[in-house]
C-alpha positions in Angstrom: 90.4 86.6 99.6 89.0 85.2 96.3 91.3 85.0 93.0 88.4 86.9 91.8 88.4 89.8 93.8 92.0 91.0 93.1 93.2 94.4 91.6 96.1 94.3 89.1 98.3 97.1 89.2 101.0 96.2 86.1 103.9 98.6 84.6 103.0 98.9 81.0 106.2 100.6 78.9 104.9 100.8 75.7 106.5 103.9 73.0 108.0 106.8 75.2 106.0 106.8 78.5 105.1 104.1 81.2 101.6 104.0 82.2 100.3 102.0 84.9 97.4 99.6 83.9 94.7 98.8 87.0 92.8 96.1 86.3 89.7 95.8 88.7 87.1 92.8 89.3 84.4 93.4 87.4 81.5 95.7 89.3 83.9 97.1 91.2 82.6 100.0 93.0 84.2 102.8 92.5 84.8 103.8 96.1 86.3 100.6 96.6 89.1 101.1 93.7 89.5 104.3 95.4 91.0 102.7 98.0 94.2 101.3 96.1 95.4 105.3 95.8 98.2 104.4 99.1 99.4 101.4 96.7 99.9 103.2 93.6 100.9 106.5 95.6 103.9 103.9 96.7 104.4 102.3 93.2 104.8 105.9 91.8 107.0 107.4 94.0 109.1 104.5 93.6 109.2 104.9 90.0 109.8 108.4 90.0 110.8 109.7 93.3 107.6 112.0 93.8 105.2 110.6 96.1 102.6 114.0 96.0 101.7 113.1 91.9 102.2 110.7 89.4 104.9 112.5 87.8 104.1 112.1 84.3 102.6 108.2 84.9 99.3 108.2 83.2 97.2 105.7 84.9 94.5 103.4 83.1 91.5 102.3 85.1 89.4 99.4 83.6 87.8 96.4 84.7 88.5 93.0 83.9 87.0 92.0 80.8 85.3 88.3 80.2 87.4 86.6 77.7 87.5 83.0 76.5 90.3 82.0 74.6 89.3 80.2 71.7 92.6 79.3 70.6 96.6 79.2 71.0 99.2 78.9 67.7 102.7 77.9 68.3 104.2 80.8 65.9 107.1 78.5 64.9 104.6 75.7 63.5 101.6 77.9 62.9 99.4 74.2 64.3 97.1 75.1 67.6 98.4 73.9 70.2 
């Protein structure tokens, strides 16, 4: 296993309603990100007690995006760190 080719499956509560983010390798196939349903059929039942649905748990798909960071600020001293 490659750090590259993990899935990251994150609780995101943001406003009234948890959602849960996956976050796939890049070119991902798609039959192969249907293969995490068993995990997140887990995840969500633990979450809400209903292991048939999602229970009200939207669920994001994306794939990793490429980012670079270009820069970190400490917000206390507003100088890059």
């Amino acid at each position: 296993m490659t750090k590259d080719n993990v899935a990251e499956i994150q609780l995101v509560r943001d406003g009234m309603q948890p959602v849960l983010k996956v976050t796939v390798p890049k070119g991902t196939r798609l039959v192969d990100t249907v293969k995490l349903q068993p995990a997140l059929s887990d995840i969500l039942g633990k979450l809400k007690g209903c292991l048939p649905c999602n229970s009200g748990v939207p669920i994001w798909f994306h794939e990793r995006e490429e980012i670079e960071n270009l820069a970190k600020i400490d917000l206390e001293t507003m100088k890059r760190i």
